[in-house]
N, C-alpha and C positions, 0 to 999 in steps of 0.2 A: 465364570463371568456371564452375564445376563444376554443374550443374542442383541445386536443390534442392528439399524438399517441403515443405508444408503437411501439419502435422496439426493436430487435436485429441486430447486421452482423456477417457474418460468411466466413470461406472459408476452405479450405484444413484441420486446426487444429484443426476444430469441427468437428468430424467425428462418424456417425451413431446417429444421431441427430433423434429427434419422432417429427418431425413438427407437428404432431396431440396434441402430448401434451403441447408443446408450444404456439399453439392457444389458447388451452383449458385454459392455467395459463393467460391469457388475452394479450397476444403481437399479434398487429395489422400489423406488416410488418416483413420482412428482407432484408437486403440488403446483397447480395452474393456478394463475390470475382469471376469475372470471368476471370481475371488473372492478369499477370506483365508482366513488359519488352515490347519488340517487332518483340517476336519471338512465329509462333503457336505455337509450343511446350509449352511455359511459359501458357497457358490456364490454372488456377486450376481446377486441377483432380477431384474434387469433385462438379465442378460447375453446371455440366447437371442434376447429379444424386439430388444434392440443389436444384436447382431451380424446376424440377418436382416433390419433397416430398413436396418441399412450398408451392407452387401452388394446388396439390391435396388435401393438408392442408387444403385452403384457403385463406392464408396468402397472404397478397398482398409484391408486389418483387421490390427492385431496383439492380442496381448493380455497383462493384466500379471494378478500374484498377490500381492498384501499378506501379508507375513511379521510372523509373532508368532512364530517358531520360538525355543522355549530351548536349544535343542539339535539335533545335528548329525541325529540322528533325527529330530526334527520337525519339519525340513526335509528329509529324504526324506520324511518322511508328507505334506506339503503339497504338493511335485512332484507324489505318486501321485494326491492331490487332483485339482490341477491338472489332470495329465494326462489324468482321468477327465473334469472337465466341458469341456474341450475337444475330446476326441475326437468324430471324423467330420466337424471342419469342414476349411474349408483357411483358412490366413493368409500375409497375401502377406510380413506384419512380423512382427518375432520375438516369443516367448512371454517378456515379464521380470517375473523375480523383484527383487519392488520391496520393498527395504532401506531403515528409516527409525525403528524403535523405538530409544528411547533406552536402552532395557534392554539391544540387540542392540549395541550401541556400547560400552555401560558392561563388556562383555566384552575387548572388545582387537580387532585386528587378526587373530590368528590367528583367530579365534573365529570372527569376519567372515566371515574369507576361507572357513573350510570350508564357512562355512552357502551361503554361494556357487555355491562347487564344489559342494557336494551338491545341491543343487535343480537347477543348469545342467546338470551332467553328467545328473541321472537325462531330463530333458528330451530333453538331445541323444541320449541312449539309445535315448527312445520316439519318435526323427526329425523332434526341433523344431528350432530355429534359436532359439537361448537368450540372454537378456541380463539384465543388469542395468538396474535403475530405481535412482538414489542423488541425493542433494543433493551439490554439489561439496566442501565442506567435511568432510563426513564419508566420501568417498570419498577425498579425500588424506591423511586422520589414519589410518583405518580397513582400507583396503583396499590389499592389494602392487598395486602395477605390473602385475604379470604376470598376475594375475588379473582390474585394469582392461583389460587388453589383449585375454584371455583371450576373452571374451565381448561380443555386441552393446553396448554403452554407451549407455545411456541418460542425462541429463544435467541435473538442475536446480539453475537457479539463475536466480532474477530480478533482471531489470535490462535495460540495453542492449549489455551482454557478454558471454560466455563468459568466466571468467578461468581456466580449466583448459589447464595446458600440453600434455599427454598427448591422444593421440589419440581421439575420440565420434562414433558413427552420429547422434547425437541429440540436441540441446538442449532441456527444456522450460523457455522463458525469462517464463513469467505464470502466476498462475491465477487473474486476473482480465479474463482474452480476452472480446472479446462477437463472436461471430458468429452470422451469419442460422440462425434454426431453433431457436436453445435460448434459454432464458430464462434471464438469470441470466448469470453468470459459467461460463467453461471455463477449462480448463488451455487454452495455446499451444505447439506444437512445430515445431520445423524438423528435418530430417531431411537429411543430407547421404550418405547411402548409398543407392543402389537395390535395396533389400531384396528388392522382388517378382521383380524379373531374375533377382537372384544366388538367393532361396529357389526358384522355379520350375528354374532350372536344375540346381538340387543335389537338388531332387525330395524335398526336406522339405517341414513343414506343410501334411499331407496333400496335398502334390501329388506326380502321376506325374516323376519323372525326363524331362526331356524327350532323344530320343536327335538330336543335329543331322541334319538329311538330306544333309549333306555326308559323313559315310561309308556308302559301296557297301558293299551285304551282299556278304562272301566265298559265291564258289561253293564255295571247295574245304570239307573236311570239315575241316580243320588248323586247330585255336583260332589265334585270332590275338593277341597280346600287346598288349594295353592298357595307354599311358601314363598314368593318370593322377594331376593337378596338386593334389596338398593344397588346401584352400580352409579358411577358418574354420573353428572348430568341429570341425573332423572328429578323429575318433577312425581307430585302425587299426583296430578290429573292427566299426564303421560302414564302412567303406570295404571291409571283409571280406565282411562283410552283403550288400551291395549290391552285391557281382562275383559273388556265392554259393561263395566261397573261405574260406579259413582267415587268422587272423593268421600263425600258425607257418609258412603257404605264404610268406603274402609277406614276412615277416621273414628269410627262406631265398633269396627271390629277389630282394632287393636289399640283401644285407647289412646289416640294419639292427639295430644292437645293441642299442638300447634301443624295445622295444614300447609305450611311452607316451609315447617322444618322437618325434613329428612336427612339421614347423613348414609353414604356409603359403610353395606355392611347390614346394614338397621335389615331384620327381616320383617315382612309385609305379607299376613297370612291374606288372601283374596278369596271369600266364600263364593 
């Protein structure tokens, strides 16, 4: 069977938390609240002082952002949020946009879906590794497929099952967990993706790209043609970014008709 993780999440309500002893009781991650809304101010007060006892811990980090957005604009103002009290750290788990007002529901499905894309994409923009946070129930009334698909899945529902047929990085299945260190009640997660692998080697959340040492630098001066393998998330002008090439190159040099459709897998020769 497939390794899986231990998490917890946390934010402002767990307070003076012993992330030493939380490792210690065996939880492999947490994922921090680094805030709501779309205002600096909304930052949870606790998130600097979280994320640097998790990390000293050793605990590996993601982080989520509570959406009041009424609009498709204010969910890009809350990404920019976002993406501002985040910068400079690194997270080994993805940054999600956690879906749960009932106002954001009483809109529909389309309504959903763009507030979605809009906060994920401007993320994957600024070289996160983007997800949603949703309860199961309104993620199958609310949200297309293709947009659950779309981005890291985060997953709640309590009980002792998942009943979600579609595929999830992430179940939180309590949030009435007790483990060593916090007082009180936590959220409980299982995590069935190795986010830190796949995000360190894609060289988001704030990490270096890592290059294998299994390719020998070319002597000669002749660029050499790089294959590479679509992964989640990626955008063609992320992938543009990160060779220091153009879209319009490599949509030329592998025939590719459509500029905003890529799909995981798809190889991407970069001259």
């Amino acid at each position: 069977m497939a390794k899986t993780f231990k998490g917890i999440d946390v934010s402002q309500y767990q307070q003076g938390v012993d992330f030493k002893k939380v490792k210690a009781s065996g939880v492999d991650f947490v994922i921090i609240r680094a805030g709501f809304g779309k205002y600096a101010n909304q930052k949870d007060p606790y998130f600097e002082s979280h994320y640097k006892a998790a990390k000293a811990a050793g605990l590996k980090v993601g982080a989520y952002w509570y959406s009041y957005a009424a609009t498709v604009a204010e969910a890009k103002a809350e990404a920019q949020t976002c993406i501002n009290a985040i910068k400079g750290k690194t997270f080994e788990y993805p940054i999600y946009f956690d879906l749960e007002e009932r106002s954001q529901f009483a809109k529909g499905r389309a309504f959903c879906n763009s507030l979605v894309k809009t906060f994920c994409n401007a993320l994957e923009h600024a070289g996160y590794w983007a997800g949603l946070y949703i309860s199961r129930s309104p993620l199958q009334q609310y949200i297309s497929a293709y947009v659950a698909k779309r981005y890291a899945l985060w997953l709640a529902e309590y009980g002792s099952k998942c009943n979600y047929g579609g595929t999830y990085g992430m179940w939180q299945y309590t949030s009435s967990g007790k483990v060593s260190g916090i007082s009180g009640n936590v959220d409980l997660d299982i995590c069935y993706v190795d986010y830190p692998a796949k995000i360190k080697a894609a060289g988001l959340n704030g990490f270096k790209k890592t290059i294998s040492s299994a390719t020998k630098p070319t002597t000669s001066s002749t660029k050499k043609t790089v294959t590479y393998t679509v992964k989640r998330g990626d955008t063609l002008s992320g992938i543009a970014r990160r060779y220091k090439t153009t879209v319009a190159k490599l949509v030329k040099d592998n025939g590719i008709k459509n500029a905003n459709l890529i799909y995981v897998g798809q190889k991407i020769k970069i001259k």
